[in-house]
C-alpha positions in Angstrom: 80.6 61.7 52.0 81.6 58.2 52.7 78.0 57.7 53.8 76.8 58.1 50.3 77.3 55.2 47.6 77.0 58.3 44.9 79.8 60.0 45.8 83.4 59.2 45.0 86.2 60.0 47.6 90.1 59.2 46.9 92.7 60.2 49.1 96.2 60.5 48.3 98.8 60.3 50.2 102.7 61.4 49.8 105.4 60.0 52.2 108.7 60.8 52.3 111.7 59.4 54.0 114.1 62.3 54.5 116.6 59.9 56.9 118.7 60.8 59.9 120.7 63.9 58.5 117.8 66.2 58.2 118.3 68.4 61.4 121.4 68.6 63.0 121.5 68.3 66.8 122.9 71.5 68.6 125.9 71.1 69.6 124.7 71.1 74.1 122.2 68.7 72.8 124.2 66.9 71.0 126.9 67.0 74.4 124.5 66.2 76.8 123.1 63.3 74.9 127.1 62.0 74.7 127.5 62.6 78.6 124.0 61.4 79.6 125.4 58.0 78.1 128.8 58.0 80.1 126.9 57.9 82.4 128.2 61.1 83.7 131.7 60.6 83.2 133.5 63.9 81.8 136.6 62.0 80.4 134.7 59.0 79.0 132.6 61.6 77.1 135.9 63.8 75.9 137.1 60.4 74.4 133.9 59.5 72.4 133.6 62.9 71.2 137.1 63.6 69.7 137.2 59.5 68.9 134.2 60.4 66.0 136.1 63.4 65.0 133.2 65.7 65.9 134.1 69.6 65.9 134.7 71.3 69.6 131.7 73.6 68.9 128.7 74.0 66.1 126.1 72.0 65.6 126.5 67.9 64.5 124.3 65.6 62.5 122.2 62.6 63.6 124.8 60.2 61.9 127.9 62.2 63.8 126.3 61.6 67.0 125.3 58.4 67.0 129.2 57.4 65.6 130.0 59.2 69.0 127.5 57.4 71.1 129.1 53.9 69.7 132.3 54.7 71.1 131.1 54.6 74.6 132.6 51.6 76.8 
């Protein structure tokens, strides 16, 4: 259609931005991704995890996780 000068084409487009908090992360994902960081280390982990105040089991969001992650050393 773009090839002919008669025709007319618009296209429209919506974004949206739906930020961080959209999904939360699963609760071993969310683990993992805090031990992954210490590098291994079980205790360093423990620390970061109950330093952000994150519950002991269920699911956390984006933001939660990334608080925990900060706390690393």
């Amino acid at each position: 259609m773009g090839s002919n000068p008669k025709l007319e084409v618009r296209i429209v487009v919506h974004l949206a931005d739906f930020g961080l908090d959209t999904d939360p992360v699963h609760e071993n994902n969310a683990k993992q991704n805090v031990l992954a960081a210490a590098k291994g280390d079980t205790a360093v982990a423990q620390r970061a995890w109950s330093e952000a105040r994150l519950p002991e089991a269920g699911a956390v969001s984006v933001k939660q996780l990334v608080d925990a992650l900060a706390r690393l050393p």
